[in-house]
Each structure stands twice: as C-alpha cells, then as structure tokens.
C-alpha positions as CSV (number, residue, x, y, z in Angstrom):
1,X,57.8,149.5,97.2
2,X,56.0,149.9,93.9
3,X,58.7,151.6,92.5
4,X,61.2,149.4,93.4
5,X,59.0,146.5,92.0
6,X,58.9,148.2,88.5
7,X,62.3,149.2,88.7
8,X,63.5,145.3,89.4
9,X,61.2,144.4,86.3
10,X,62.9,147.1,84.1
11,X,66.0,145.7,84.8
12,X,65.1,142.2,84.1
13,X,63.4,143.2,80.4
14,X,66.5,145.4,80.0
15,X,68.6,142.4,80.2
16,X,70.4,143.6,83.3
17,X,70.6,141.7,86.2
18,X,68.5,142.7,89.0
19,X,70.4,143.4,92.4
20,X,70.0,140.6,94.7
21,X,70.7,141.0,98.6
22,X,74.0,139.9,99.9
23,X,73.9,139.3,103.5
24,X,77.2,140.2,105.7
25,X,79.7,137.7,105.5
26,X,79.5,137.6,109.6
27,X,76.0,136.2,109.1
28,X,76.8,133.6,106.1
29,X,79.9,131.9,107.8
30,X,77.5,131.6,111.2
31,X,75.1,130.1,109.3
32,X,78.3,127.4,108.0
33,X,79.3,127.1,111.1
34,X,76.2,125.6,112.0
35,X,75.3,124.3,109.4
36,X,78.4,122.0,110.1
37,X,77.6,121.7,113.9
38,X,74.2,119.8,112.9
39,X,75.8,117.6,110.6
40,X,78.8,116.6,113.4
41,X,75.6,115.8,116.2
42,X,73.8,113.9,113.3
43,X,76.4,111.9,112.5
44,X,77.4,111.2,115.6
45,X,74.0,110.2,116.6
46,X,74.2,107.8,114.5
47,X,77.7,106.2,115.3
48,X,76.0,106.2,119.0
49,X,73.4,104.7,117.8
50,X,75.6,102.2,115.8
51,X,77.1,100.7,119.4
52,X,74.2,100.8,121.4
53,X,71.6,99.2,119.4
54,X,71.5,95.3,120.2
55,X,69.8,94.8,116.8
56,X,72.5,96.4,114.6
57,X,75.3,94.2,116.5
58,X,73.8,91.4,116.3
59,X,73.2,91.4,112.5
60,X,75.6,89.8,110.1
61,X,76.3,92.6,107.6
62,X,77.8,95.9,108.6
63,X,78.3,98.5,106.4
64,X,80.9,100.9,105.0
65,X,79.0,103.8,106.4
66,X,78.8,101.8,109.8
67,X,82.2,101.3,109.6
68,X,83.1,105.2,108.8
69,X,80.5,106.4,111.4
70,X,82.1,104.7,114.2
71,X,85.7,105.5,112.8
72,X,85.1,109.1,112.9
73,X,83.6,109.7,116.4
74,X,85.6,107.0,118.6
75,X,84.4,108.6,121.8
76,X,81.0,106.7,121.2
77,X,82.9,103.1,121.4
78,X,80.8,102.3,124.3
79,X,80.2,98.8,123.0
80,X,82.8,96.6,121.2
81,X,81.0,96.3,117.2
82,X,81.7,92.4,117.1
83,X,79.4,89.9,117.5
84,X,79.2,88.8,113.6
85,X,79.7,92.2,112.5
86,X,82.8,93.5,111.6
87,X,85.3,92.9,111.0
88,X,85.5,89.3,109.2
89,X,88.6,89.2,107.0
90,X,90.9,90.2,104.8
91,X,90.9,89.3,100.9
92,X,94.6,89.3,100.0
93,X,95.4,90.1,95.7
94,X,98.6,89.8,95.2
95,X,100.1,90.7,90.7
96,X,103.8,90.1,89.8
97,X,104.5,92.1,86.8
98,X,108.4,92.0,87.4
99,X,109.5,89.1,85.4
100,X,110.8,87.6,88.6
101,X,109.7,84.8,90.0
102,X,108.8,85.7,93.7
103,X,109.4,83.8,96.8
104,X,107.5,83.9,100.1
105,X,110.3,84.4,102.9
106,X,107.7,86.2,105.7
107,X,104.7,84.6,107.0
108,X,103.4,86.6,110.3
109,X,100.2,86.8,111.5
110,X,99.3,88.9,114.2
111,X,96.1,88.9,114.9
112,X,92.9,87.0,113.9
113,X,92.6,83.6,113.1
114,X,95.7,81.4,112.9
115,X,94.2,78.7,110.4
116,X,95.4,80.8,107.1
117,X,94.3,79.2,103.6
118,X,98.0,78.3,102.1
119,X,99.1,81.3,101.3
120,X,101.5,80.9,97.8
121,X,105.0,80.3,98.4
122,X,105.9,81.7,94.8
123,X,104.6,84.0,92.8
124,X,104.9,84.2,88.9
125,X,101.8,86.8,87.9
126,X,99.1,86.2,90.3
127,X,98.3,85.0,93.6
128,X,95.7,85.3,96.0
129,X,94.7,84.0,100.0
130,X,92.2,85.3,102.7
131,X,92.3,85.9,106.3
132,X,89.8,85.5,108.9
133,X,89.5,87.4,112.2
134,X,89.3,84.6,115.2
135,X,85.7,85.3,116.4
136,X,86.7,83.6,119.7
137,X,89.0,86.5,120.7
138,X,87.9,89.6,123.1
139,X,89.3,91.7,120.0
140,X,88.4,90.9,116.8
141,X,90.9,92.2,114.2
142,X,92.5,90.7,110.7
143,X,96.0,92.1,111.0
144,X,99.4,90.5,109.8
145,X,102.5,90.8,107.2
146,X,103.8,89.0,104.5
147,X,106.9,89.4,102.5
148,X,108.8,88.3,99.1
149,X,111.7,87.9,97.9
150,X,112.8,89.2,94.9
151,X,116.1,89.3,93.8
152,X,118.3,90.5,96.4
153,X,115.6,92.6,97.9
154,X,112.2,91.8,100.4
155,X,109.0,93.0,99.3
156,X,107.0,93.9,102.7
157,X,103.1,93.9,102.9
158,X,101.3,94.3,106.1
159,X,98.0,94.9,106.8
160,X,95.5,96.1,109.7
161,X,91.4,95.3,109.3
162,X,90.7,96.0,113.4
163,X,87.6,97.0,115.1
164,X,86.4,101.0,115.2
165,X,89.1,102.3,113.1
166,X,89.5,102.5,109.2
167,X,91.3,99.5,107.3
168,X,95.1,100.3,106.5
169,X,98.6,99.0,105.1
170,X,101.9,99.3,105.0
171,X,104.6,98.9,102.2
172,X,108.2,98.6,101.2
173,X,110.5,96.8,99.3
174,X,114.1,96.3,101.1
175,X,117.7,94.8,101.4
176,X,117.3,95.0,105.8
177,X,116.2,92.2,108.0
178,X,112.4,91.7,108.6
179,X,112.1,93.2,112.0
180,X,108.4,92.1,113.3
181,X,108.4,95.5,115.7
182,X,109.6,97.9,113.6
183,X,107.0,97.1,110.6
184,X,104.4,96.9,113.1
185,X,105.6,100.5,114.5
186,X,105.4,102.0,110.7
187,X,101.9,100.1,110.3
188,X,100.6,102.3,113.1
189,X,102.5,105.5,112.5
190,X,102.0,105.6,108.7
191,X,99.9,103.3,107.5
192,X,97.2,104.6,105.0
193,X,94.6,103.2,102.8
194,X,96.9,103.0,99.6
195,X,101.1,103.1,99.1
196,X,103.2,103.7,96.5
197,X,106.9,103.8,96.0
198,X,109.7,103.6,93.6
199,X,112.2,104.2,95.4
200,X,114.4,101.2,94.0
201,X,114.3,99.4,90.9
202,X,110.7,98.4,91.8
203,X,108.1,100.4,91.5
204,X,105.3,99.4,93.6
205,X,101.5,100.0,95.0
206,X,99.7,98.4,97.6
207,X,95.8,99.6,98.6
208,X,92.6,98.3,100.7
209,X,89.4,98.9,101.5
210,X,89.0,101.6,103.8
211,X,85.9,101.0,104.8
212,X,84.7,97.6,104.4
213,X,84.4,94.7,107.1
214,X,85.5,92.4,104.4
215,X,88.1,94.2,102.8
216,X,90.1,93.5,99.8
217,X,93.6,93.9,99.9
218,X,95.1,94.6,96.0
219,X,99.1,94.9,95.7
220,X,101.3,95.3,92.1
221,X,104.6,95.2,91.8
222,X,106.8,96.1,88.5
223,X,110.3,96.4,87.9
224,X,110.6,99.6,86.3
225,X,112.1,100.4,83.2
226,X,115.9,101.4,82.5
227,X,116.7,105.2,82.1
C-alpha cells in the first residue's frame, strides 16, 4: 500500500496524471438505470400527489411544473385538476407583417366559455383577444380556431389549453374550405407547442405556452420576399 501511495504522489509531482479506477461499464449504466428509475417514482410522486391533495386543487395558482408533472404521468389522473386551477384561458397575440390588411372569416370556439372579448375583425399590424375556460363545465378546457383572410388564401389558427395534457396549436395558411373536423383531426394528430411554415407566399409561425394554465398564444405572419 505504501508503495503505491508514493508511487501516486510521484506521479502527481512528475506532472503525470495518477491512474484513477474505472469501474466496468456493466456497473456504471446500472447505476444510470437507476439513477433514472428514482427520478421517474419521484416525479411521479409528486404528479400523484398533485391530484390527490385537496389543498393544491383548491388553490388558485397552478404552476408550470404542476402542469408538466401531471402531463407526463397521466396514469395518476385520479382527480380532475379544476376547481380554480388550471386551466383558465388562453391569451391570443396575433402580428401582421404582410402589408395586407387581414380579414376575420373563422370564428369557432370549441370549448370553454362562449362569451369571447370581440375578437378583431381586421387586422393591419396588431391584434390581440382572450379566452376563458367555462368553469361551469364537467371539463374545463380553452380550445377553438380562428382564421383570416388574406388575399386569396385563409390563414388557420387553432388552439388547445385542456386539462392534464401540455398546451398546443395548429397552423396553416390555405386556398380549401374551413372544414371544423378536419382541423380539429390535425389539432390532435400534429399539434405542437410551436409551427412554422412557408410553404406559400407566406411565411408563417404560430407558438404557445406549453406549460402554463394561462397561456399565451403569439402568431406572425409575413409575406416573404420575391426570389
């Protein structure tokens, strides 16, 4: 042992570095493994613990981290997260950097309340409304679509803020019919927390919240620029 001591010290004066033990690589992806085991039970734990406390559903603010907890371990939805917890509505951002003058042609609200502050019927640069989840209803969710016109094309946003899952949208700008079932098909299929496209002569980019109870919905459109 002595030797090996003064050998290890040698090397460090030397400048070399000393040897260090390497355990097997059996042994150091085991001790991942559980390393990511503990961290699964804890988080679940605390999504459980999310849905079964009376105190946290009864409280008026619920987190982002509430919100992802109880989105990433669904099998713990033992008790609907309501009350006046989320979620409670959706903050609508709409920017028109197009030079076109935009008209509202699509008005659809699915779900949540049905008293909508007037959202704009044109748009030259900015315009903005909010939507609130009806806290009357078994569900509470904040989920609908709007659309524009501009030029000969539509310009389709719909959203989803809904109970035990992460906030998402949908996008597209189009020359088809508004069909209510088939955007609310690609809402649920595709949807995401942030869309882009430029697949016309618009470029566009729609994004929300993933997280939040109250989330805010920001979309920009642009006509892009000639070849």
């Amino acid at each position: 042992m002595a030797s090996n001591s003064a050998l290890l010290a040698v090397q460090y004066v030397a400048g070399i570095p000393a040897l260090r033990y390497q355990p097997p690589r059996n042994l150091v992806a085991k001790a991942q493994r559980t390393s990511v085991i503990a961290a699964n039970r804890a988080v679940k734990y605390e999504a459980s613990y999310l849905l079964s406390s009376p105190s946290l559903l009864c409280r008026r603010s619920v987190t982002k981290r509430d919100k992802a907890m109880v989105a990433a371990y669904p099998e713990t939805k033992t008790i609907e997260v309501s009350t006046s917890g989320f979620p409670e509505s959706t903050d609508v951002h709409l920017e028109n950097n197009s030079g076109i003058n935009l008209k509202l042609v699509v008005r659809d609200i699915w779900f949540g309340s049905k008293v909508v502050p007037e959202i704009p019927e044109q748009i030259e640069a900015e315009g903005k409304f909010g939507h609130n989840v009806d806290y009357k209803a078994a569900v509470k969710r904040s989920a609908g679509c709007i659309g524009y016109q501009i030029n000969d094309k539509k310009w389709i946003i719909a959203w989803k803020n809904a109970t035990n899952e992460t906030n998402k949208v949908y996008a597209v700008v189009t020359d088809g019919v508004y069909d209510p079932n088939e955007i609310k098909d690609e809402l649920d299929k595709r949807s995401q927390p942030k869309i882009e496209d430029d697949q016309t002569e618009y470029h566009f980019s729609v994004e929300i919240d993933e997280y939040s109870p109250k989330p805010k919905l920001k979309a920009k459109i642009s006509k892009k620029p000639p070849i």
